[in-house]
Every structure is written in structure tokens, then in C-alpha cells.
N, C-alpha and C positions, 0 to 999 in steps of 0.2 A: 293208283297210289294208295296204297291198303296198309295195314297195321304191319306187316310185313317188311313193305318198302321204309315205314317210319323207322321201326329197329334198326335196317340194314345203315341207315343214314347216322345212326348214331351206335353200328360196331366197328368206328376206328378208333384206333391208338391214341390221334390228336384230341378226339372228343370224349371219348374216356380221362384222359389225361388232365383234361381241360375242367368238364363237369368234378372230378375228382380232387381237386385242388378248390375250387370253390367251396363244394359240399365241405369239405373239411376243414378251412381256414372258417366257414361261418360256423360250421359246428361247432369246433372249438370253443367261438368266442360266445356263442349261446349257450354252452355248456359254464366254459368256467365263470364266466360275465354277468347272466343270467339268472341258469335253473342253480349252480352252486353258489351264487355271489359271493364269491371270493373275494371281493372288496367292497361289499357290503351292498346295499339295495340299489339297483340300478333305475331312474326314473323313465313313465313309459315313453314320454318324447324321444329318448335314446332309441326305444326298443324300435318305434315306430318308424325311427328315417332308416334305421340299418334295415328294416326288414324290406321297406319302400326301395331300398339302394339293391336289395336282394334280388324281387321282384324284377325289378327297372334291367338290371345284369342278363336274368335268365331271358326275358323275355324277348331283347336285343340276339342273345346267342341263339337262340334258337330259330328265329327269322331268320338271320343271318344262316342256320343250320341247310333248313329248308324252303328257303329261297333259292332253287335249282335253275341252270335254263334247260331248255330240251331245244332239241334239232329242229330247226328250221328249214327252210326252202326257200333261198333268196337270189332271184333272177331277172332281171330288171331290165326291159328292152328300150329300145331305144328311146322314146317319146319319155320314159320315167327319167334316163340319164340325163336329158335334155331338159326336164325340168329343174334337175338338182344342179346343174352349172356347167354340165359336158354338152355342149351345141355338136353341129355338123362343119366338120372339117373341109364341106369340100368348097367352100371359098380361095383357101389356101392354097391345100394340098393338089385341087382338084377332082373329075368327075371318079364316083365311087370309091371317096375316102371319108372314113367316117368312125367316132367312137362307138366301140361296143364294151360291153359290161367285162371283157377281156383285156382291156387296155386299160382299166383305171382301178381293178377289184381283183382280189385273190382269189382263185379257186382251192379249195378244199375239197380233195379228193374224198378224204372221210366222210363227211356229211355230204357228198356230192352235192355242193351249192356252193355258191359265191360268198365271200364272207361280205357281212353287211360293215358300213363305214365302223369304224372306231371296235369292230369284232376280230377276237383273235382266237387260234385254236386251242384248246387247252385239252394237253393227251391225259391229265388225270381224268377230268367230268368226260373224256369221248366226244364235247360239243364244239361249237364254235360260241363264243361266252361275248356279251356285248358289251362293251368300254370295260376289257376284261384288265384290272389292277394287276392281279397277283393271285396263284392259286394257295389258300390258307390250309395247312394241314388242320389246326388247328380248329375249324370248323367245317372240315372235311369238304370245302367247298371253292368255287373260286370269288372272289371279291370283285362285281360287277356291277353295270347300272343299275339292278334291281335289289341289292343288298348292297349297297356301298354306304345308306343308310345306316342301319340298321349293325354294320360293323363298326362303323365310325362311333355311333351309340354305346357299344360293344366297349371296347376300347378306350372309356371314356370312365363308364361306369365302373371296369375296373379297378382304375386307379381311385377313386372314389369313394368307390367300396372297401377296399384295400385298403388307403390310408386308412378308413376308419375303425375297420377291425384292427391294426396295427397300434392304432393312440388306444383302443382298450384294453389289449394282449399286452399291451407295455409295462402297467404297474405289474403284472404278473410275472413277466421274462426278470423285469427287474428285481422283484422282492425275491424271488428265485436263487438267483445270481448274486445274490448280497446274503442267504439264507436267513431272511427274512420268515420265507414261507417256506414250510417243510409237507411235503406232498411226495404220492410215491415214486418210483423211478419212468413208470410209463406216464404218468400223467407230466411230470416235469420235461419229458422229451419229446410228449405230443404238445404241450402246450408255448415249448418254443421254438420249436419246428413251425407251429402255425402264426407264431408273429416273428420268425425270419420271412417266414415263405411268404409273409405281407407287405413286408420290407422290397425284398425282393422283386414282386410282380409289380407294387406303383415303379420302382426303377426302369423296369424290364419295358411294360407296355406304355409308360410315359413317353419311350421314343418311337414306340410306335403309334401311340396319337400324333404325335409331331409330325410324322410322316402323314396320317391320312389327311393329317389340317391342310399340308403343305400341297397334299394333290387336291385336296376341296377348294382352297384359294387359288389356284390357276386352272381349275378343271380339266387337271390331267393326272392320266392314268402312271404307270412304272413303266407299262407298256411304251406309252404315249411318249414319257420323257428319253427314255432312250433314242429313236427314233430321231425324235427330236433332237438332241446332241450327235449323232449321227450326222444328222442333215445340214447342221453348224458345222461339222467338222470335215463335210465336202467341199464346202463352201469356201473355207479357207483359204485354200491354195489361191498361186495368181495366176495360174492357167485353166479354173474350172470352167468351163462355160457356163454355169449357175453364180458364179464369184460375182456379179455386179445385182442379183435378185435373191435378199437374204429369203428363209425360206417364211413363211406367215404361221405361225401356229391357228387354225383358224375358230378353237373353240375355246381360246380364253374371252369371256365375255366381261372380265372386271370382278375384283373380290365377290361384291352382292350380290348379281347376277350370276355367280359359278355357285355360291351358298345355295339361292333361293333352288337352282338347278335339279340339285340334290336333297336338299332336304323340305321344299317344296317353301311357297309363299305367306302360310298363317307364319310364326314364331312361336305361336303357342304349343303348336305341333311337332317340333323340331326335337323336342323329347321324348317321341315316341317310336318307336321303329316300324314306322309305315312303309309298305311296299309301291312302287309306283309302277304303271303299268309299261309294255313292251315296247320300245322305241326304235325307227331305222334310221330315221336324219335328225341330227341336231341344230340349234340355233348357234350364226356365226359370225364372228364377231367384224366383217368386212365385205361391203356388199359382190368383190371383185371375188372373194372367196368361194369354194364350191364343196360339197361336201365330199367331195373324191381326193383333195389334195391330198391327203395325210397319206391316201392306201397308195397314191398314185406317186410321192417320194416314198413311201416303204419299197414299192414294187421295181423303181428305180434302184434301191439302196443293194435288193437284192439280185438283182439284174450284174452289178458293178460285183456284189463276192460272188458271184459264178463266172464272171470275167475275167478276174482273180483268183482261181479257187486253183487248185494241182489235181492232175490225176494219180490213183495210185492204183498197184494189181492185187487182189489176197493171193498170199502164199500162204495161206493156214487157215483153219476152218475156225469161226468164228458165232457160236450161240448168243445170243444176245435175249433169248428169254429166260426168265428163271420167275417164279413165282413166290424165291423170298432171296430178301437183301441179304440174309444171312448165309444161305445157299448158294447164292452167288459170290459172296464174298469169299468163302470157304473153296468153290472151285475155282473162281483166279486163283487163289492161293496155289491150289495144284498144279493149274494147269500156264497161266501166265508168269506166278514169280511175285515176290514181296514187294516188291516198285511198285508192277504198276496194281496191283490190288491198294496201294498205302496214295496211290494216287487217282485212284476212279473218280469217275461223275458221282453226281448225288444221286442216291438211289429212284426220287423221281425222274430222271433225266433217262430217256429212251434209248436203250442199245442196239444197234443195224446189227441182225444175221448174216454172215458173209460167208460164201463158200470162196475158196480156191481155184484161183482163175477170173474173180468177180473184176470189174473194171471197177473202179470207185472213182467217185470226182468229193473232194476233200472241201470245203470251207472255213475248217475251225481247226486250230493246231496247239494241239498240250504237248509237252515232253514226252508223256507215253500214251495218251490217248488223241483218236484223230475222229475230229465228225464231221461224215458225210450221206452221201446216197450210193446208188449204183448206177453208173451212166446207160447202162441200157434204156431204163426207166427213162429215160429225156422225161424227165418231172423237175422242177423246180425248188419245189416242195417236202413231196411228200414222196415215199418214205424217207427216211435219215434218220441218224443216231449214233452213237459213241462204237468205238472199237479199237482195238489195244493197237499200236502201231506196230508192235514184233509181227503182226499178223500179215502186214502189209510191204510193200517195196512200190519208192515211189517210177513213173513212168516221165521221164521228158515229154514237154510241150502242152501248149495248152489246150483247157480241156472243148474250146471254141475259138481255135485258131482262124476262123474263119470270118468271125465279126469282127475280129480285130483289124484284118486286113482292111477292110470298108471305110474305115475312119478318111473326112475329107471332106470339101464345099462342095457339093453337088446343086448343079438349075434343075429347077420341076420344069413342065409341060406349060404351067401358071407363068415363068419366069419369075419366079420366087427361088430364094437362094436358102437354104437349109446346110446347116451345119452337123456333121454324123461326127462324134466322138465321146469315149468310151462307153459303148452301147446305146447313147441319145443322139437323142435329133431334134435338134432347135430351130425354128426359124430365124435369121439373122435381125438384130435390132427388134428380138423377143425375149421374153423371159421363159416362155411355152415349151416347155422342154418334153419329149416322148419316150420312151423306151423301146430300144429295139431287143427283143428278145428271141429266143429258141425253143421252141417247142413244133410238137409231130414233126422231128426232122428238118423244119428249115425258119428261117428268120425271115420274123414276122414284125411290122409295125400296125399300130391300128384296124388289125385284124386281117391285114393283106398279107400273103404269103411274097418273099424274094425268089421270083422263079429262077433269074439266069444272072449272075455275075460278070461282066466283058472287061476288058480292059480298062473304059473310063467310062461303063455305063452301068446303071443298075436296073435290072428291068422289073417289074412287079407284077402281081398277077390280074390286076385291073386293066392293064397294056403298057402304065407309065412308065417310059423311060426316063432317069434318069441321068444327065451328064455331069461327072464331075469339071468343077470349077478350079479356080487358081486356089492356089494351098497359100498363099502366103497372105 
């Protein structure tokens, strides 16, 4: 990371944009406030907190700037899962059934590694980003457990700073505006430009402190909370089989406890933007809790939209790189039509190349845009991304009509009674719910392949048969 990598980190648009409204709104105000005193001698205690409030701003954003993660390698065998709250299943299930790092953790084809608890991928940064909030154009970075500090700081100081250039740009806009004070035409349009734009920014990023307070106070991420609502809203219904075990968020640890979390245990230090070092497991707030539940209802949640999800065919060829927003926008113009260009994704949001003839399996549905993958890929994952729907025609049936067929009470070998529906598998008089999912070709629970299907047996690849039970 050389003088080089430092520039490249600070030629985006958001951070341009960002440093450039700063520099300006305080120029301004040390210009007219100031070095012209235009309302006459300003005392150094003023000079002194605005420059301290200057300082305190830049030195938050820029942490926050350079605060990156890089690629890991997170692979965790059995003996590490079994410490973190995932034991050996074969009490239950019986001989040769067991969690592996497949059954409770997402793989990331990109970083080829497991994502670590509470990490999620982020296709801007290329990583897999730890207790990743939200990716910030705005400090060309993403908002994580290592800068969530340091942004929070960020966003604090602005308004801060802001108001108080605003209350000294004030007699100014105002004596202006009443012609009061006669000044030339560029200094009158620079100098109220920069106490709107003061105005303006404590309104703008006041809600966005609200928002980091509110995930500082329950120790969750944007990530986190979706998920989380998500998981409330399976639970709902009166036939879920999770409907009697709401789900535990397991890293709210109580206001001062999720504080100290983040901005560490002095108080006196909570004003500086310190970096804290790299973390895989967190503290939780129930000893029954494990650090896998959250990946292990997400892994679920998306298990249930590929269950759900439609197949469709390309019938039209379909580019989905393009190296500027503006370029792209210009050739949907040409080539898709004013809809759906006036209806695109955001330009962060990743576009699937499709050729003609592609099979697709769909998850996400717009009026004119459709996101998915290609079913050959059997990935769950990765690749996927937006694509216009003229390009497509949907196919009848689903896209894993064969898991669905399975649903029903089936006895283990244990005589233990397990319940299999929509993609889980519960034990009866459990809350223990599993994923049964698809990948290389066939359906897999806890890392055992479904070799043979019969009429009321399920066979696996350990030798366990399985017989189904009464359905009612």
C-alpha cells in the first residue's frame, strides 16, 4: 500500500465530492468570518473549536477512507464449529451425521472461503467485509466492524461542524438579503451557497446519525436488520414450522454493552476515531445461542427464494458489463427502449451477461427488470444480477421440483421422528431446524448427499434409510 494505492483510494466521485464541500463550506466561512471580517473581529476561542471541529471531521473521514478489509481465508473444521455452539449430530440423527462448515456458513465463490459470522459480500470493495452495514459511496468504502467507528464520528462531526459554520455564514446570507452588505456578484453567490449548503448537510446527515445510533444501540448492522425482519416474517404464518420458536437475535447485548462494543470501554476515547483490531466471533447475548444462528436463518431464508424462485430461457443477448453508468445508460436507450432504461437498477447493483438459449432461475421480480443466475451454475450464490425481462420468456415448473416432492414425517434409524418441509428439517418437539439444500447435483443435508428417492423411503449416502411417517 504505497502512495499510489493512497491516491487511488481518494479518485472517486463520492470522495471528491465529499472533501470538496467541506473544503469549501469552511473556506468560506474563514474567508468572510475571519481573514475579511466582515462582521468585524472574530475572538480566538471561535477560531479555535471550528478549527478543532475541522480537524476532529477530517481525521474521522479519513479513517473511515482507509480503513479497508482485504481477503481472508476462513475455514473452520469441525473441532472450531463445535467450540462456537455447532456439536456433533450423531446422537440424533445418528452414525455419520455431523455439521460441517457447509451447513451453517456461506461460501463465497469470489474469495473462495467461507464467509466469517456476521460477513457479507460486498461486489464494490471485491471482499467479503465483516459486520458489513452498508457500502458508503461517499467514503468510497464499506461501513464495517473496523470503521463503523470512525464513520459514526464522521457523521456526527458534520453536523456539528456544519451548524456552526451556518450560525456564522448567517449574519452574512442575511445582511445580503436585506442589502445590508454590498459585495460583488461572486462573492455574494459563493458566500450563500456556502451557508445553504450548511443548512442543508446538518439536515441531510442528522438522519443519518440517527440511523448509525439506532444500529449502535441494538448492535446491528442494515445487513443484520433485514435478515432479521425477514426471519419475523416467516415466522408469522400458522403453519411455519418455526411459528412456535421466535427467531433470538443473538448479538444484542443491551444499549452499553453494544456502545462499549464499538466504541471501545474508556469514554474518554469515544471521540477519537480509533481502529479496532480484526474479529471472527462475537459476544452473545444467550448462553443457548451460537455464533452460526444468524448465517444459519440467512442460509435457510435463501434456501426458501430458490424454492420459490421461476425459471426463465434468454431469448436475446444480454451485456451486462459496461465500464460507465453513462454508457450503459445510453445503450439500453438503443438497444432495450425508454422503460426499461427510466427503470434500471442502481448503477452499483451488478448486471448477469446472458446469452440466448441461457436457462436462468429468477429470485427477484421488477416490472422490467429480473435478478437472477444461470442454472447450470447449480450455485446458489454467485454469479447473479439484473437483466431486462424483454430479453427473457418465462419456462413452466419449478426450478427444484424435486425437493418439493420430499416434504413429510419421515423415522430415522434412531427412531427419531423429523419433520421435512419447505426445504427443512426439524426434529419433532424441536426448535432445531436444518436446511436441506442443492448443490453438485443433488440434495444435501448436513453434508450428506440424498442418494436414492423410493416411494416412502429416503436413502442417504451414510446408508440411512429413511421411512416416511403418517402425514397427519
Amino acid at each position: 500500500m504505497g502512495a499510489l494505492w493512497v491516491l487511488r483510494r481518494l479518485a472517486h466521485w463520492g470522495v471528491i465530492l465529499t472533501l470538496s464541500l467541506v473544503f469549501g463550506i469552511y473556506g468560506a466561512t474563514v474567508w468572510y468570518v475571519f481573514w475579511k471580517e466582515v462582521f468585524g473581529e472574530v475572538g480566538w476561542g471561535v477560531k479555535v473549536v471550528l478549527f478543532v471541529e475541522l480537524i476532529m471531521l477530517l481525521w474521522s473521514y479519513f479513517v473511515s477512507v482507509y480503513t479497508v478489509e482485504t481477503r481472508r481465508t476462513y475455514n473452520p473444521g469441525e473441532d472450531e464449529l463445535a467450540e462456537h455452539g455447532v456439536g456433533d449430530l450423531r446422537k440424533m440423527f445418528g452414525k455419520g451425521w455431523k455439521v460441517t462448515a457447509n451447513d451453517v456458513l456461506q461460501y463465497c465463490k469470489i474469495c473462495s472461503s467461507y464467509k466469517e459470522p456476521r460477513a457479507h459480500h460486498c461486489s464494490q470493495c471485491g471482499v467479503c467485509v465483516s459486520k458489513m452495514d452498508h457500502h458508503c459511496p461517499w467514503i468510497n468504502n464499506c461501513v464495517n466492524a473496523r470503521d463503523h467507528k470512525s464513520f459514526t464520528l464522521f457523521v456526527f462531526y458534520v453536523p456539528v461542524g456544519c451548524s456552526h459554520t451556518a450560525y456564522l455564514l448567517f449574519p452574512f446570507a442575511s445582511r445580503v438579503f436585506n442589502g445590508k452588505l454590498t459585495m460583488s456578484v461572486g462573492h455574494t453567490i459563493v458566500g450563500n451557497w456556502c451557508f445553504a449548503m450548511s443548512v442543508a448537510l446538518v439536515i441531510a446527515v442528522t438522519f443519518l446519525l440517527k440511523q448509525q445510533l439506532d444500529s449502535l444501540r441494538h448492535n446491528m448492522t442494515q445487513v443484520e436488520d433485514y435478515i432479521l425482519t425477514k426471519a419475523e416474517t416467516r415466522r408469522s404464518g400458522p403453519t411455519d414450522i418455526y411459528t412456535p420458536y421466535p427467531f433470538n437475535y443473538p448479538y444484542d447485548l443491551g444499549t452499553w454493552e453494544n456502545v462499549k462494543s464499538v466504541f471501545g470501554g474508556n469514554p474518554l476515547l469515544w471521540w477519537f476515531p480509533t481502529v479496532p483490531g480484526h474479529r471472527v466471533y462475537w459476544p452473545l447475548n444467550n448462553p443457548k445461542a451460537t455464533q452460526f444462528d444468524l448465517t444459519m436463518e440467512q442460509l435457510s431464508q435463501k434456501t426458501e427464494k430458490n424454492q420459490s424462485s421461476k425459471r426463465f430461457k434468454a431469448v436475446r443477448d444480454f451485456n451486462g458489463n459496461c465500464s460507465s453508468w453513462c454508457l450503459c445508460c445510453c445503450r439500453n436507450c438503443i438497444t432495450l427502449g425508454l422503460r426499461e432504461t427510466a427503470a434500471c437498477p442502481w448503477p452499483d447493483e451488478k448486471r448477469l451477461t446472458i446469452t440466448q438459449g441461457d436457462q436462468l432461475i429468477v429470485t427477484r421480480f421488477r416490472t422490467h427488470w429480473l435478478y437472477g443466475r444461470r442454472q447450470e451454475t447449480d450455485d446458489n450464490y454467485e454469479p447473479a444480477g439484473w437483466f431486462p425481462r424483454q430479453c427473457v420468456e418465462s419456462i413452466p415448473g419449478s426450478p427444484y421440483p424435486e425437493l418439493s416432492k420430499l416434504a413429510g414425517v419421515y423415522i430415522l434409524p434412531t427412531k427419531e421422528e423429523v419433520i421435512l418441509e419447505h426445504t427443512r428439517v426439524r426434529f419433532v418437539n424441536s426448535k432445531e431446524a436444518y436446511s436441506l439444500s442443492k448443490y453438485d447435483g443433488k440434495a444435501r443435508l448436513l453434508g450428506l448427499a440424498l442418494q436414492k428417492v423410493n416411494k416412502g423411503t429416503l436413502e442417504w449416502e451414510n446408508g440411512d434409510v429413511w421411512v416416511r411417517g403418517k402425514t397427519d
